[in-house]
DSSP file (Angstrom, degrees, kcal/mol; ACC not computed):
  #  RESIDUE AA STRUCTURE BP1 BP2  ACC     N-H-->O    O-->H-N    N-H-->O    O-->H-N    TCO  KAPPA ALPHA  PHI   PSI    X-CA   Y-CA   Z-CA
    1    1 A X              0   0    0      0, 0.0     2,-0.2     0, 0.0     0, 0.0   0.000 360.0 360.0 360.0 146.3  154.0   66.7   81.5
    2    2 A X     >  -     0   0    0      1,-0.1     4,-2.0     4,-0.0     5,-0.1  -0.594 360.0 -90.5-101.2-174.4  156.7   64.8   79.7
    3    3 A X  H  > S+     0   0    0      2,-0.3     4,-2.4     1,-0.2    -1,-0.1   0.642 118.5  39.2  -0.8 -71.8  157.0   62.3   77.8
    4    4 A X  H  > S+     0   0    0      2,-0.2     4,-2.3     3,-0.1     5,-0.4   0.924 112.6  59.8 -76.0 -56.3  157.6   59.5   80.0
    5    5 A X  H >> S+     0   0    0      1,-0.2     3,-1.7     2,-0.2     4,-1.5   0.835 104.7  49.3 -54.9 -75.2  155.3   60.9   82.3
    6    6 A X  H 3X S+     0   0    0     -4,-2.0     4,-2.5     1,-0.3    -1,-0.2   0.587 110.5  54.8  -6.8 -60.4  152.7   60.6   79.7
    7    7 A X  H 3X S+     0   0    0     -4,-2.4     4,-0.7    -3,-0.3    -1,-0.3   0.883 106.3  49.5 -20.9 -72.8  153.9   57.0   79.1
    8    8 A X  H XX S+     0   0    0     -4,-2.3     4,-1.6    -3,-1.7     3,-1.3   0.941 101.4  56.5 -72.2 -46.6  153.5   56.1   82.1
    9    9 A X  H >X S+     0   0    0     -4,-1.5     3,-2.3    -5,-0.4     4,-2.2   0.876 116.0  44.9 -22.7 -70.5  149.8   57.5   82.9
   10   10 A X  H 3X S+     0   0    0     -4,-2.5     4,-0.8     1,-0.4    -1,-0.3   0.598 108.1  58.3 -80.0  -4.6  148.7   55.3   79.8
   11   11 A X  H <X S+     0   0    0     -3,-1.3     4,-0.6    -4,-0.7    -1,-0.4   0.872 108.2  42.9 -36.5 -69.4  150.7   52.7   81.1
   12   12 A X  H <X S+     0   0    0     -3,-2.3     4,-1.7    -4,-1.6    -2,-0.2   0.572 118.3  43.9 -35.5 -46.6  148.9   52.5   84.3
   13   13 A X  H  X S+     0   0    0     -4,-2.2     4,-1.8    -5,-0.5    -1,-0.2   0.690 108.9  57.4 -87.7 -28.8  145.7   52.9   82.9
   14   14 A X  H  < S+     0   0    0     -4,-0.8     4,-0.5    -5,-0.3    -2,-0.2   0.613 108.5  43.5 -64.9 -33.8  146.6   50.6   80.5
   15   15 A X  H  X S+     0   0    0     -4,-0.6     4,-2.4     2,-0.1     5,-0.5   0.886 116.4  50.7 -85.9 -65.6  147.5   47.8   83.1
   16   16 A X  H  X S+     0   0    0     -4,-1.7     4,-1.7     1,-0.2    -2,-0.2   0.865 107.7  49.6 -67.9 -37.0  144.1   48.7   85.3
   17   17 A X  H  X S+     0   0    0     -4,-1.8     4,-1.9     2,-0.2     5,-0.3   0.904 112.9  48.9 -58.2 -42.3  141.7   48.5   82.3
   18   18 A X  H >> S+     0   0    0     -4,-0.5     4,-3.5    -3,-0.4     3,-1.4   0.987 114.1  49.3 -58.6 -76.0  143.4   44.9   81.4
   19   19 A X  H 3X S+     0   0    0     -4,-2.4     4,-1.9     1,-0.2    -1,-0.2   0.914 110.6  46.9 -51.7 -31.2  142.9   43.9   85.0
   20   20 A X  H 3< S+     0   0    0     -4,-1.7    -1,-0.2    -5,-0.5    -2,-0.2   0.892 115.0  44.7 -71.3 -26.3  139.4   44.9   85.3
   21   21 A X  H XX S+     0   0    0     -4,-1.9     4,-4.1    -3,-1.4     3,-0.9   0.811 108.6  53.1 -11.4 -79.5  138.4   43.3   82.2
   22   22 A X  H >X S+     0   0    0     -4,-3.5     4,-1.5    -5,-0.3     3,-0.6   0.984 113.3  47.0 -46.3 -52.6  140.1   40.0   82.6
   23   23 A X  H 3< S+     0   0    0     -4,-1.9    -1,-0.2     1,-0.3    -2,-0.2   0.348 112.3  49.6 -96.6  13.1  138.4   39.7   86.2
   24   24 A X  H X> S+     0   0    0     -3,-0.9     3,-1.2    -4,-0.1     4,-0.6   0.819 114.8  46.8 -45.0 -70.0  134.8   40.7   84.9
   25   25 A X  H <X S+     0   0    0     -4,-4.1     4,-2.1    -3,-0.6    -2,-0.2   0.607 105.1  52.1 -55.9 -32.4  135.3   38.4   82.4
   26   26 A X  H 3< S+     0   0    0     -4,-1.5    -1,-0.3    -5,-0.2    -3,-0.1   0.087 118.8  43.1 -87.5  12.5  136.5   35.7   84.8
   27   27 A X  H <4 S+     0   0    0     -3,-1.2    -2,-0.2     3,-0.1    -1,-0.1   0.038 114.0  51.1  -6.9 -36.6  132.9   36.5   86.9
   28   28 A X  H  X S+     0   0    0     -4,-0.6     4,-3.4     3,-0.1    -2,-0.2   0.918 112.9  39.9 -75.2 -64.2  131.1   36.6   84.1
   29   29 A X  H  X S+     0   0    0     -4,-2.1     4,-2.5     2,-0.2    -3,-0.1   0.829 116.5  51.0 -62.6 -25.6  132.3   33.2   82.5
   30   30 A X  H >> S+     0   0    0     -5,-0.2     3,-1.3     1,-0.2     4,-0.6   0.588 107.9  54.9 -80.0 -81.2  132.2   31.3   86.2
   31   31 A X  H 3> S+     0   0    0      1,-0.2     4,-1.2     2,-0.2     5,-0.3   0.663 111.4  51.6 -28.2 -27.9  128.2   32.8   86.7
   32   32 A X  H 3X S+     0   0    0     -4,-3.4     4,-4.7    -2,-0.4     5,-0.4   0.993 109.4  39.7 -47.3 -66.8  127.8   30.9   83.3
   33   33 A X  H << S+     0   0    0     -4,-2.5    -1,-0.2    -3,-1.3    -2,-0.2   0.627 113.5  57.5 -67.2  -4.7  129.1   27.8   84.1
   34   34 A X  H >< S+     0   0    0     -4,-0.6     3,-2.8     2,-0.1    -2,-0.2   0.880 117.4  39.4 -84.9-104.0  127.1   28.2   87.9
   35   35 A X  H 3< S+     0   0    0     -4,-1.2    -2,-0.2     1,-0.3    -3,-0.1   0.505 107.5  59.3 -43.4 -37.2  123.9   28.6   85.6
   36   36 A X  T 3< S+     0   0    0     -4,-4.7    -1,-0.3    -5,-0.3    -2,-0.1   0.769  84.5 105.8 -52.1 -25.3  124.8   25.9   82.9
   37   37 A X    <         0   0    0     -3,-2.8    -3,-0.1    -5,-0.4     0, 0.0  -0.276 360.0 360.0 -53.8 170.8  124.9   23.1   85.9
   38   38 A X              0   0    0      0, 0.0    -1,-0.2     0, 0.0    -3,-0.0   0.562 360.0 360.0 -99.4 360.0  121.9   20.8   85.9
């Protein structure tokens, strides 16, 4: 592989990890505020 290709992989991977994360986190933090109601 070159270079760039290389780049881009971690790029990719880099991008999918972020989204999956954020939208955990954005699941995580609403089931909070759903349990926090009175």
């Amino acid at each position: 592989m070159s270079f760039v290709e290389i780049c881009l992989v971690l790029a990719t991977i880099g991008l999918l990890l972020f989204k999956w994360s954020t939208g955990t986190f954005k699941a995580f933090e609403g089931r909070n505020l759903y349990f926090e109601k009175p």
